[in-house]
N, C-alpha and C positions, 0 to 999 in steps of 0.2 A: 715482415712480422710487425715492426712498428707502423705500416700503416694498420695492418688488420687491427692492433689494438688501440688505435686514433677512433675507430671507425664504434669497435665495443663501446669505447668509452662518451662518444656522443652519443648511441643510440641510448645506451644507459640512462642517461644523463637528461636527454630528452623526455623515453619516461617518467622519472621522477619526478620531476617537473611540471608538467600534465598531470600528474595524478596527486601533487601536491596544490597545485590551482585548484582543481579540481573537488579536493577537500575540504580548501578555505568557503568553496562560493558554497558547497552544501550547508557547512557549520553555520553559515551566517544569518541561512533561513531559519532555525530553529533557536536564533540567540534570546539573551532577554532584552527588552525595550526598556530605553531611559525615557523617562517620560516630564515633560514639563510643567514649571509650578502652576498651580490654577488649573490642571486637566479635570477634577472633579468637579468642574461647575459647566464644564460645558456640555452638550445633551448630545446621543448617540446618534443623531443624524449628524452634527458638526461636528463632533472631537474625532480626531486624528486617530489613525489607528494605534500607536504610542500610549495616545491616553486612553483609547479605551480598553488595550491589555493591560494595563495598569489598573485600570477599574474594573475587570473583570477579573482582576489577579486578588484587591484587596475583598471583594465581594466573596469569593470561593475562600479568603482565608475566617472572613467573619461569619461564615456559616448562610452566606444569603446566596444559595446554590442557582436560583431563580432570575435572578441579576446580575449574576458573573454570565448563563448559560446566554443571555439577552446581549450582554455585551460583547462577549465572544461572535456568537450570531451576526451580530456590528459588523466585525472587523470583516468575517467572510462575505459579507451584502456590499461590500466594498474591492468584491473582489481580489481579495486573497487568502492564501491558504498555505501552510502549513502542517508537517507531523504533529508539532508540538499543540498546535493552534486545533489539532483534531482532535486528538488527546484531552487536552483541559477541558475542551466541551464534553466530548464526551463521559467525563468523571463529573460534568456538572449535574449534565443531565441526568447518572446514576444515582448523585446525591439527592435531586428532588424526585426522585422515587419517576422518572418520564423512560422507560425502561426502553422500547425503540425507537427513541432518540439515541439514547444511551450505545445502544450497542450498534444502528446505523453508523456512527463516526468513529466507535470502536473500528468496523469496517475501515470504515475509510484511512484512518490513520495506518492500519496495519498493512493496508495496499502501499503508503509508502512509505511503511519500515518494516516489511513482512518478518527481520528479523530480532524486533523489539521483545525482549520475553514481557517486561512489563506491561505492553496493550498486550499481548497473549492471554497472561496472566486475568487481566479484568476484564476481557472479553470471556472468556471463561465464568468469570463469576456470573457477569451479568445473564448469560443466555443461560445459565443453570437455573436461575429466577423467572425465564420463558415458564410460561405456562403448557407448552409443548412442545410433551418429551419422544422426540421421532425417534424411530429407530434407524439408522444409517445402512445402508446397503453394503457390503462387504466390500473392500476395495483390493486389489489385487496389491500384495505387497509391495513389488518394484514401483507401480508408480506413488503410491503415499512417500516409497522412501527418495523417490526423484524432485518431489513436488516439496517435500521437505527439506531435499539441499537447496531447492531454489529458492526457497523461503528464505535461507540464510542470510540474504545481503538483499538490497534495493538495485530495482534496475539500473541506477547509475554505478551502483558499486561493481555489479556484475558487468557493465560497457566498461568502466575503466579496467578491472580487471584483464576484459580479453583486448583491450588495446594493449598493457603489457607484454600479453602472451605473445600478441602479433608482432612485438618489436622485440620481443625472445627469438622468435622463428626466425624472422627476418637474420638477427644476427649470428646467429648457429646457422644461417644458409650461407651468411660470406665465409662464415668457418669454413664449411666443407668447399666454398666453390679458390678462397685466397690458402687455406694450411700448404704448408708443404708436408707436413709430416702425415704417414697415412694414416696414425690413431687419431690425431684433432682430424681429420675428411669424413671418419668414423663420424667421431663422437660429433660431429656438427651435422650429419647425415641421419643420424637416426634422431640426435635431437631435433632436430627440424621436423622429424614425422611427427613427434609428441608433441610438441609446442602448436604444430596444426590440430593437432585434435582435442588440444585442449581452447585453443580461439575456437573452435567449432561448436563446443559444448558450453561455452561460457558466453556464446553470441547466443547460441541458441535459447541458454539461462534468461539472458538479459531481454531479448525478446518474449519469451514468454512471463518474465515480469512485466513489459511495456504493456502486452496485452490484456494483460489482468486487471493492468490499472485505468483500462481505458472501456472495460468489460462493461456493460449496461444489461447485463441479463439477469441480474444480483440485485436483490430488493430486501428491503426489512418492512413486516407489518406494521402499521403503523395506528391501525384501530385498534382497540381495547378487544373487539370479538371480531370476527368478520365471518360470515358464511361462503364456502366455497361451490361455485353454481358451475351444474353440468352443460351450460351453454350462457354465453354474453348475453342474458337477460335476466331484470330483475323477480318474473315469475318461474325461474327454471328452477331445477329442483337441487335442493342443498345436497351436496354429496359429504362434506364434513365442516368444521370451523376451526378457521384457525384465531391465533390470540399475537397480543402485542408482539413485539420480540424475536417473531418467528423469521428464520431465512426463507427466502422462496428463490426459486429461479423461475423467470421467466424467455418461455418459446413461442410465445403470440401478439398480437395487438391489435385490437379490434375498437372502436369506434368507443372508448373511454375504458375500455375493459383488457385485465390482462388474463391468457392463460399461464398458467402456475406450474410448479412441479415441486415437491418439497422432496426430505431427504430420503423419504423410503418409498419415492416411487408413485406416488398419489399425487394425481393430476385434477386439475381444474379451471373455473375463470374465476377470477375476482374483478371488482371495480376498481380504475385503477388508481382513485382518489385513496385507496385504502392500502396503499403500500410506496415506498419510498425506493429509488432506484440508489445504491449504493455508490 
């Protein structure tokens, strides 16, 4: 028995550990930047990413939403990205009235916090202010309410999560395989069935968060009007228009042109200069 619970208390131990690393290296992406003196004099092709969250921080405070949305811009043309860093932009771009700007990074931010209420929250606002109001196709209740637990955490939360579970299972199986007594052979026997089905569903979570976030089928309009053409050409005939703001999904790709699907079912092409891949 003392080794069995030698045995509990490292794997324990272990996860915690992991999944407190784990926590630190997330938090540190979305921290604030100190930023160095004299960062305001030097120009967004040179200044460091530091200074130019910092000049994009005091821009969106003094109300020059145009200048923060530029300097933000900065930081990700340099190749990085952030929740936080999708966020700011995206309330920049609400401020200056650039609405699918605005709510493309809404997108993006919420791909990697799907369980953020506040990007929910302004993502809502902002695609209320679309100019086009679809109707949605009814969705069968079980999966909205699946699609909804999985919204609740980020795929990394939902990986560590079922790495837990799987170092639950594992040690409810030395339960049942070292007890002597027959209720802990029980209770490590059947917990070990549960502990497997919840690594199952919580891999599976976590993968279809990965997927989501790597999805290229998800686009925001990005013109003020666009007309949607019943074939990849610019003499084909308009079947409706859509406006800034608007979701689309896209199932095609043809020689600059995409075909579209919006939320109630209406299909088309569009050019594909005139939509943004989320």
């Amino acid at each position: 028995m003392k080794r069995l619970l030698f045995i509990l208390m490292l794997s324990v131990g272990f996860a915690t550990s992991y999944a407190q690393e784990a926590a630190d290296s997330l938090s540190g992406q979305e921290g604030t930047v100190e930023v160095p003196a004299g960062a305001a004099e030097t120009s967004d092709s040179t200044a460091t990413p530091d200074q130019l969250w910092d000049r994009a921080n005091t821009a969106y405070i003094n109300g020059d939403y145009h200048g923060a949305a530029a300097s933000y811009e900065a930081i990700l043309s340099q190749g990085l990205s952030s929740v936080k860093l999708y966020y700011n932009l995206a309330n920049s771009y609400f401020k200056d009235d650039r609405l699918g700007k605005a709510i493309l990074f809404y997108h993006r931010a919420q791909r990697m916090a799907p369980g953020n209420d506040d990007i929910r929250y302004n993502l809502h606002v902002a695609e209320a202010r679309a100019k086009d109001k679809i109707e949605l196709i009814p969705e069968f209740f079980l999966t909205k309410w699946m699609r909804d637990v999985r919204h609740a955490m980020s795929c990394t939360a939902w990986s560590l999560l079922s790495l837990v579970v799987l170092v639950c299972a594992l040690v409810l199986f030395l339960l049942y395989l070292l007890a002597s007594r027959l209720s802990l052979r029980k209770a490590g026997f059947y917990g070990t069935l549960v502990a497997f089905v919840l690594f199952v569903v919580t891999s599976w979570f976590a993968l279809g968060e990965r997927r989501e976030m790597l999805d290229t089928s998800q686009a925001v309009v990005m013109s003020t009007s666009t007309a949607v053409k019943s074939s990849p050409d610019k003499s084909a005939t308009d079947l409706f228009v859509l406006h800034e703001g608007t979701l689309v999904g896209i199932t095609d790709r043809l020689d600059g042109w995409c075909e579209v699907t919006i939320a109630d079912g209406k299909k088309g092409w569009l050019e594909a200069r005139t939509i943004e891949v989320i």
